[in-house]
DOLONU-212013 format. One line per 3 residues: number of its first residue (from 1); their letters; for each residue x, y, z of N, C-alpha, C. Coordinates in steps of 0.001 Angstrom, whole numbers, plus 500000, padded with zeros to 6 digits. Last residue first. Layout:
NUM) A) X/Y/Z/X/Y/Z/X/Y/Z | ... $
//
This chain:
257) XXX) 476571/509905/504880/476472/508517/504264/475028/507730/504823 | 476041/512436/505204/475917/512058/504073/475951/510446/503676 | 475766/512692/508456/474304/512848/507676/474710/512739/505994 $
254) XXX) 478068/511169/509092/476909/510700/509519/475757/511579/508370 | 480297/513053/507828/479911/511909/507729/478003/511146/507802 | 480623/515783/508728/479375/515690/507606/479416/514105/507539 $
251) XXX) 482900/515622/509691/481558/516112/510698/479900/516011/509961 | 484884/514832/507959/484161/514028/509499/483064/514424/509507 | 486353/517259/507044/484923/516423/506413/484418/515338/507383 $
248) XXX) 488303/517302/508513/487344/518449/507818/486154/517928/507464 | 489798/514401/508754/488690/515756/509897/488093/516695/509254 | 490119/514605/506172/489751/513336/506475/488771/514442/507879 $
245) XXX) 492151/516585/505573/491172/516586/504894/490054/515477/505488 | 494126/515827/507887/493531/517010/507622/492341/516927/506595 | 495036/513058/506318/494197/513356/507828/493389/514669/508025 $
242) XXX) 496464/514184/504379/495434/512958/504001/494359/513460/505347 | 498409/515817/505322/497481/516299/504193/495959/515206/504504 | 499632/513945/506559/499199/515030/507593/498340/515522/506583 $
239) XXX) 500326/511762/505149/499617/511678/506334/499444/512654/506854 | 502171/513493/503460/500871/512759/502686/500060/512453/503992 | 504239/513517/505081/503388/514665/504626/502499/514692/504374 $
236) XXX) 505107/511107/505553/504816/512252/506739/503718/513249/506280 | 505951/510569/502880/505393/509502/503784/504202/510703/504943 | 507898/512500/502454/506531/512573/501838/505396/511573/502455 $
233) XXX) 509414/512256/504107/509001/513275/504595/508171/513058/503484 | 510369/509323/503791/509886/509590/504962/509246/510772/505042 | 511544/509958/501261/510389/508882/501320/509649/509220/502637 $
230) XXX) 513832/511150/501620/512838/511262/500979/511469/511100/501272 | 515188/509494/503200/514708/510623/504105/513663/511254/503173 | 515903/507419/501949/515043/507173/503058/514678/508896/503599 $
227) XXX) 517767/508633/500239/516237/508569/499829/515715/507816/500601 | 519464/509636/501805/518679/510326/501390/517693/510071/500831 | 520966/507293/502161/520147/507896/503466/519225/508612/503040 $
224) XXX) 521351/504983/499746/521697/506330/500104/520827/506859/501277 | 521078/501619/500538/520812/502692/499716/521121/503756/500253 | 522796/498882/500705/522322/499626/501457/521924/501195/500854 $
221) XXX) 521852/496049/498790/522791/497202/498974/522186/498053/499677 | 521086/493435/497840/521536/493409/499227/522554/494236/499456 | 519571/493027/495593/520891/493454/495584/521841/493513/496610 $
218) XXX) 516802/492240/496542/517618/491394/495367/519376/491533/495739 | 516374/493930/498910/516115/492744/499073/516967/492151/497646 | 517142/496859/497930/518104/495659/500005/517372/494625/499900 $
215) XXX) 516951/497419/496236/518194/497464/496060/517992/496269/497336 | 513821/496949/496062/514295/495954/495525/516356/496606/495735 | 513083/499028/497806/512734/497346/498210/513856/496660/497459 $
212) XXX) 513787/501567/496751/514177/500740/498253/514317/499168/498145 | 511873/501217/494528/513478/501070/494309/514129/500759/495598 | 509273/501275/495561/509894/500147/495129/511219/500673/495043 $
209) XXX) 509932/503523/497438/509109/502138/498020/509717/501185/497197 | 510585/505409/495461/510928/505158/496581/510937/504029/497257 | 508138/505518/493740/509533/505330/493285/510226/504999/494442 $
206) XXX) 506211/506171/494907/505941/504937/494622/507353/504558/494029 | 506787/508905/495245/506753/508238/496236/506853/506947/496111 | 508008/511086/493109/507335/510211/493386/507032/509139/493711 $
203) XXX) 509721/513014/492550/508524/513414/493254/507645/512189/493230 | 511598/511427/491237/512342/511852/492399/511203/512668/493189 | 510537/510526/488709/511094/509699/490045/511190/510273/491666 $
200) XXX) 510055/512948/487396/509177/512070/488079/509324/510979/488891 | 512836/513612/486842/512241/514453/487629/511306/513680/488180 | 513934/511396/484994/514157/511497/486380/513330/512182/487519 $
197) XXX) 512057/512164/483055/512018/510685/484043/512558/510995/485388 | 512939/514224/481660/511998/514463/482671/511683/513367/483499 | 516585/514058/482691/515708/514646/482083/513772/514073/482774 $
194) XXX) 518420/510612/483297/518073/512322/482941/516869/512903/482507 | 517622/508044/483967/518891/509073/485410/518756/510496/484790 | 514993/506024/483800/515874/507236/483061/516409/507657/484357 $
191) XXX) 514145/503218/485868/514188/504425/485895/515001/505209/484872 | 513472/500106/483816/514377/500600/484562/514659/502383/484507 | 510203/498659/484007/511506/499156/483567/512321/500019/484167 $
188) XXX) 508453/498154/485416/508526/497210/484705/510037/497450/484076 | 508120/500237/487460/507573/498689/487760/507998/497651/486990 | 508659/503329/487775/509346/502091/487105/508964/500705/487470 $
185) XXX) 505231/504695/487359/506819/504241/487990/507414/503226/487308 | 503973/505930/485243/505093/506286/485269/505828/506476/486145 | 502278/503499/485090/503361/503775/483659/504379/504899/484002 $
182) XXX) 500641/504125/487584/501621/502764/487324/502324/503024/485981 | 499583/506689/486759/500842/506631/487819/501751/505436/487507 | 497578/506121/485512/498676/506802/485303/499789/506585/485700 $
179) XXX) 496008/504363/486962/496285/503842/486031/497640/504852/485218 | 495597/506237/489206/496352/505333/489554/497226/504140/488470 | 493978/507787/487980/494758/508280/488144/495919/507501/488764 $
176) XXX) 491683/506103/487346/492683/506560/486077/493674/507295/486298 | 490700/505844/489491/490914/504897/488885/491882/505148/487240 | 490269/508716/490492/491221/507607/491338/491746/506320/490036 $
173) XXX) 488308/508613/488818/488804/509804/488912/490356/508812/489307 | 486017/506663/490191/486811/506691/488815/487573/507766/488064 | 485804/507622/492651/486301/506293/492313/486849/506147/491357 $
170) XXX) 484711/510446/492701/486054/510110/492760/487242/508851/492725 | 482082/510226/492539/483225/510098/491263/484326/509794/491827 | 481373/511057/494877/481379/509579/494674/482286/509264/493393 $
167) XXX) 482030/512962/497202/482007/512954/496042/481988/511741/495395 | 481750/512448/499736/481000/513677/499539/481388/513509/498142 | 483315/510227/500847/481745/510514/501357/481299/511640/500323 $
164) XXX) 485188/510668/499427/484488/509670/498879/483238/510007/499476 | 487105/512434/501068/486263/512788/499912/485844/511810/498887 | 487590/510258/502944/487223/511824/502951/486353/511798/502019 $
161) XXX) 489161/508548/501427/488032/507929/502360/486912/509238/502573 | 491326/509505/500287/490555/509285/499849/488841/509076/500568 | 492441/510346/503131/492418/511579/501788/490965/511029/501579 $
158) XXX) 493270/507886/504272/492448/508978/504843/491562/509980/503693 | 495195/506789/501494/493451/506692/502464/492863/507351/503122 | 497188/508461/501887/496498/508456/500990/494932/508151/501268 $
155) XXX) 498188/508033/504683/497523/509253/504253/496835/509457/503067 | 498112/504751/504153/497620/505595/505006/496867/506482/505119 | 500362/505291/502309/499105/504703/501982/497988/504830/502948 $
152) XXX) 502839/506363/504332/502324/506959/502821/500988/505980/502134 | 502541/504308/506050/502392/505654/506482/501661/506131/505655 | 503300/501958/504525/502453/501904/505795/501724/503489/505907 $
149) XXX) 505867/502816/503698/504840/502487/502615/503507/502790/503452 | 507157/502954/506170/507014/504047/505247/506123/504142/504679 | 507192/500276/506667/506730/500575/507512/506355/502416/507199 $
146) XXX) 508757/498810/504453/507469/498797/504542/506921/499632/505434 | 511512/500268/505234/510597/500868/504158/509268/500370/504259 | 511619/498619/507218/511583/500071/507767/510748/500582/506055 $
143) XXX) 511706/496060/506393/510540/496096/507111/510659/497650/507498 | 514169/496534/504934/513442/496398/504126/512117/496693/504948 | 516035/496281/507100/515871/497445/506458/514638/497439/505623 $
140) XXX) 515610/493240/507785/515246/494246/508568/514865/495392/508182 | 517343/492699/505504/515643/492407/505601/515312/493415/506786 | 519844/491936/504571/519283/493357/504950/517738/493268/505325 $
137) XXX) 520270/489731/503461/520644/489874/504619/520381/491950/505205 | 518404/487324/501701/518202/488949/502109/518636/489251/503414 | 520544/486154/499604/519998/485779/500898/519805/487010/501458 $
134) XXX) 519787/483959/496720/520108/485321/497217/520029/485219/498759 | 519241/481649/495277/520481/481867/495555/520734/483370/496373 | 516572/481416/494172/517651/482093/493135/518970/482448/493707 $
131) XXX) 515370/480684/496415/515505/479940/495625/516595/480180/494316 | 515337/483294/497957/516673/482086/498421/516548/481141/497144 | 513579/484268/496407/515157/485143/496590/515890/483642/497026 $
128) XXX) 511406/483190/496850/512135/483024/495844/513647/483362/495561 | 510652/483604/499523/510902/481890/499104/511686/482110/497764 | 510093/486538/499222/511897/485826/499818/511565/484173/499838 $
125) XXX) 508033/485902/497692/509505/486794/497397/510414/486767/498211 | 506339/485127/499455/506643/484594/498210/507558/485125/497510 | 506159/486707/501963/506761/485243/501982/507029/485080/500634 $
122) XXX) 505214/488705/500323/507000/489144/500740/507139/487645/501669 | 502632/487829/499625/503813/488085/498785/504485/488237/499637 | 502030/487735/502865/501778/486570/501742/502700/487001/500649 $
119) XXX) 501781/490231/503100/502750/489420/503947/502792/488502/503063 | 499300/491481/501900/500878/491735/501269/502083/490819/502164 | 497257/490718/503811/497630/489992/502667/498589/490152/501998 $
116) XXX) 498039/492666/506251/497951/491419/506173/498310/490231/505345 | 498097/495118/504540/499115/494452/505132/499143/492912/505168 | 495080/495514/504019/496280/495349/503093/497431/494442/503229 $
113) XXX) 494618/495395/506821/493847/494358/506196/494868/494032/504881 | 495476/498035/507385/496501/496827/508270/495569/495360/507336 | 494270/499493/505772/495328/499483/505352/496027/498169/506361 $
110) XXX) 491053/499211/507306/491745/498869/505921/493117/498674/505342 | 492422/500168/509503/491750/498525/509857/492085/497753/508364 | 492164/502623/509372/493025/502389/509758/493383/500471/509353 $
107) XXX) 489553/503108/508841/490754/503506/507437/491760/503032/507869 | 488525/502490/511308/487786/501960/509794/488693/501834/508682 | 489933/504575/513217/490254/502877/512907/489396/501916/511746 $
104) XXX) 488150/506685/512373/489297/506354/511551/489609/504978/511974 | 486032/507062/513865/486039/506215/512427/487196/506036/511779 | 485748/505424/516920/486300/506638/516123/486676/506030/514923 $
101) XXX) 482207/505596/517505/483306/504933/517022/484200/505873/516410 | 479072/504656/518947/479864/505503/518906/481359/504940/518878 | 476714/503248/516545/477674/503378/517887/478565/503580/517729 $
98) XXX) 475268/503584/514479/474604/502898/515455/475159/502891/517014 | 476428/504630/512469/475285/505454/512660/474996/504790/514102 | 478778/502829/511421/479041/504650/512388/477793/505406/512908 $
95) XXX) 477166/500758/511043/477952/500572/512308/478898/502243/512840 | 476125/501651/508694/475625/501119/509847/476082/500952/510729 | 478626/502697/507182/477539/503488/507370/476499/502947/508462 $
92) XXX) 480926/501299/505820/480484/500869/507307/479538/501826/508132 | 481086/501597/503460/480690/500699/503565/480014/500112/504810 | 481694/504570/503955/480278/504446/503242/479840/502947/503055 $
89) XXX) 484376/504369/504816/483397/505359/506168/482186/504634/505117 | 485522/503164/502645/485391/501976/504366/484246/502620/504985 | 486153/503203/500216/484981/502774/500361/484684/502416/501846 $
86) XXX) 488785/503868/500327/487931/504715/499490/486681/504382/500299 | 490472/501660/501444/489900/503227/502379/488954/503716/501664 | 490912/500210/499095/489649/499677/500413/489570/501017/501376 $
83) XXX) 492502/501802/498009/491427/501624/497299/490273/500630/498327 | 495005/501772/499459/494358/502842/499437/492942/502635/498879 | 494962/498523/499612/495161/499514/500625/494451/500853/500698 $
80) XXX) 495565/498309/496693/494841/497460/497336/494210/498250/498461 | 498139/500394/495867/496471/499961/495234/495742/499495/495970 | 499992/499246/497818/500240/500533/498352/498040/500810/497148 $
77) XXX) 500585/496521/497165/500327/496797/498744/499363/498580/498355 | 501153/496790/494468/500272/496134/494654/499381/496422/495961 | 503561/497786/494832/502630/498695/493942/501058/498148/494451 $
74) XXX) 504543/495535/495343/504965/496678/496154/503560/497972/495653 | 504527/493703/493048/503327/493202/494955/503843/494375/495664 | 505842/494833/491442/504104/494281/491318/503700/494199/492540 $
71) XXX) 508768/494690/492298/507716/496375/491162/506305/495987/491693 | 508787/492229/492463/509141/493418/493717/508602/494035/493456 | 508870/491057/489955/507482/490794/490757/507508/492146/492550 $
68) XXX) 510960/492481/488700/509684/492946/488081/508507/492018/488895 | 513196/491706/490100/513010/492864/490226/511373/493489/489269 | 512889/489043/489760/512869/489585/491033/512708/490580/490903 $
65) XXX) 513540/488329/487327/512134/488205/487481/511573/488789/489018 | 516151/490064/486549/514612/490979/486096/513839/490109/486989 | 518479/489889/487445/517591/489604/488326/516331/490094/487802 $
62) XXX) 519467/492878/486360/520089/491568/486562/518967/491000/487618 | 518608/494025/483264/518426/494095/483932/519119/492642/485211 | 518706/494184/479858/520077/494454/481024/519893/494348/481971 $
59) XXX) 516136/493003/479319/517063/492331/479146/518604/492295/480153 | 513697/494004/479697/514362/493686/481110/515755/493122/480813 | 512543/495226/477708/512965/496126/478707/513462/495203/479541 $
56) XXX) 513235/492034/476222/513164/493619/475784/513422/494651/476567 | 512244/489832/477579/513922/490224/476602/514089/491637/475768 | 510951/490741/479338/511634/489644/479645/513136/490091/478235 $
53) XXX) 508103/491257/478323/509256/492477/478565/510794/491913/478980 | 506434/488845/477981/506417/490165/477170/507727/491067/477119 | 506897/487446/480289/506691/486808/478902/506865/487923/478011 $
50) XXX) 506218/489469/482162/507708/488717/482363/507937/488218/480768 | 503771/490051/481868/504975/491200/481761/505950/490273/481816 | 502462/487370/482333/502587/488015/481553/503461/489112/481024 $
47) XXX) 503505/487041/485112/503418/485981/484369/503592/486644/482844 | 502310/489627/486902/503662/488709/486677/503963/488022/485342 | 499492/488965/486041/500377/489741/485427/501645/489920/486053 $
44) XXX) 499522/486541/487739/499053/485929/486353/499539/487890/485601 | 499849/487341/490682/501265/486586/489687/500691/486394/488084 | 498030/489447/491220/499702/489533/490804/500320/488669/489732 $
41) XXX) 496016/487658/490755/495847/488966/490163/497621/489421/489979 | 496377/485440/492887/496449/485146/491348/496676/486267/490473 | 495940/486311/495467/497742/485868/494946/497571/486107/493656 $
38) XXX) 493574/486921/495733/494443/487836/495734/495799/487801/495264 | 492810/484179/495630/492534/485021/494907/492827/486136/494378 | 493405/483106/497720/494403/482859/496286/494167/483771/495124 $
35) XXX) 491667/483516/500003/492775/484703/499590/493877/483830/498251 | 489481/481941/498124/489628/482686/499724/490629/482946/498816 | 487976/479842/496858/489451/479547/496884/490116/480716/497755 $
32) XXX) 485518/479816/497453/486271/478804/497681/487729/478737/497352 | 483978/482724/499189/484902/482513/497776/485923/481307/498169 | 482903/483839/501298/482163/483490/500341/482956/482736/498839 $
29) XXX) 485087/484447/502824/484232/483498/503181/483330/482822/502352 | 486962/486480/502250/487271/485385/501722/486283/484383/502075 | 486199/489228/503454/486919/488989/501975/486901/487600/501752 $
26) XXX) 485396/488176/505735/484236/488696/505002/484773/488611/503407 | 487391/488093/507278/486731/487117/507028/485876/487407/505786 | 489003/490465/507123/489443/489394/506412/488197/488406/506361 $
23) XXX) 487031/492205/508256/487083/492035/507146/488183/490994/506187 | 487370/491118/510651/486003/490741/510155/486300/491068/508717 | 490059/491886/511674/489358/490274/511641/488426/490146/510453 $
20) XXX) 489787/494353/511844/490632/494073/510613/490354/492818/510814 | 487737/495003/513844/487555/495014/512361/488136/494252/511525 | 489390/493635/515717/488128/492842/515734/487759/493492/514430 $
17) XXX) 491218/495419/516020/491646/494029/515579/490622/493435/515402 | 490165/498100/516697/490906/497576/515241/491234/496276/514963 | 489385/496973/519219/488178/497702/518137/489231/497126/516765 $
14) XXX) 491424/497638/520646/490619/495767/520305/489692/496188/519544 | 492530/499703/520448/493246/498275/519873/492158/497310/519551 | 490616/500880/521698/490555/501676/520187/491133/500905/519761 $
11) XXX) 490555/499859/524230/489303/499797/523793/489499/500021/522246 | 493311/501003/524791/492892/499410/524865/491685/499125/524272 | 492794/503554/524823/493809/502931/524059/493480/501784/523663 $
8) XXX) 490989/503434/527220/490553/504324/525650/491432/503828/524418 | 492593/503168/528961/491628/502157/528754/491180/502229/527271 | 494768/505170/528753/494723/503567/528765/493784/502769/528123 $
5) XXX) 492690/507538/529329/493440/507147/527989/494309/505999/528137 | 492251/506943/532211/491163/506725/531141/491523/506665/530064 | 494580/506797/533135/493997/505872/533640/492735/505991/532663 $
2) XX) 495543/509453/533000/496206/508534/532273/495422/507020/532256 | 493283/510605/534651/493339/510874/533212/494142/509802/532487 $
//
């Protein structure tokens, strides 16, 4: 038995790395400028919010341009990620009909594909941190929150991926609900400590991720335990919700997509 879930292991690794290959290739083969493409969407609204909010909401802020591109490529990981799960079980409808595959490394493949390209920013955010004199001597900590983010986008995907087979709206359902959300994390401005801001901080996950990031990478402060423990049990949770819905609906895959 241990001797067949080995192999089964080994077979379900090289499956995910040979996806998450193909779809890097596939993202950038046709397009001469390949993954800059992905850089540009950040930094050109970078560019803009900085020009705009720069002496207005960011004025008190110390380190705004660090702390408003951290907001962007953190937000950025967690959009990108969940929004390629949407579409993975109905993009890869030929290859679940043709051989036998466990489809989640599909959702799985998507979010490490995320990853991939979010490395690229967090090189470009610690080239800048040292350039502004900072030196992220907490970084390690920082790869535990990514590794949260990891989780909590994850379960989001699963979720989504689910009920994409069986409801197709839900793209643009998603799409305004994500357009919500970004106004009410702090990405651009600095969290309220009372009243109903706060409350929405403190249920919401994307608050976590970025405010983590940016205390132990700009500020190089070790944050309260508690909101790692936050983060972790919604992280947790969202992956057991996400997955659960994701098997329920499995079984209808094949004959809806």
């Amino acid at each position: 038995m241990n001797i067949f879930q080995n192999t089964q292991l080994h077979a379900d690794t090289a499956l995910l790395w040979e996806i998450t290959k193909s779809n890097f290739k596939l993202q950038n083969e046709s397009s001469a400028l390949g993954i800059v493409w992905y850089l540009l969407g950040p930094l050109l609204l970078f560019g803009i919010m900085l020009f705009v909010f720069s002496h207005r909401l960011g004025a008190g802020v110390e380190n705004y341009p660090l702390y408003l591109l951290i907001g962007i490529v953190t937000w950025n990981f967690f959009s990108t990620g969940a929004g390629r799960c949407m579409t993975t079980v109905t993009g890869n409808a030929g290859i679940i009909k043709s051989i036998p595959i466990r489809i989640e490394i599909l959702v799985i493949a998507a979010v490490i594909h995320a990853l991939i390209t979010h490395s690229i920013d967090i090189v470009i955010v610690l080239a800048l941190l040292l350039w502004a004199g900072i030196l992220p001597i907490l970084i390690p900590l920082y790869f535990l929150v990514l590794c949260i983010s990891f989780v909590f986008t994850l379960g989001v995907g699963f979720a989504l991926a689910g009920i994409y087979v069986i409801f197709r709206d839900v793209q643009q359902i998603w799409s305004v609900v994500t357009r919500a959300w970004w106004f009410a994390t702090p990405i651009f401005y600095i969290p309220t400590t009372t009243g109903l801001g706060k409350t929405l901080s403190l249920f919401n996950p994307m608050y976590y991720s970025i405010h983590l990031s940016r205390e132990i990478l700009i500020y190089n402060r070790v944050p309260p335990l508690s909101l790692f423990l936050n983060y972790i049990g919604m992280a947790l949770g969202t992956l057991f919700v996400g997955y659960y819905i994701f098997r329920k609906i499995r079984p209808s895959f094949v004959a809806l997509i």
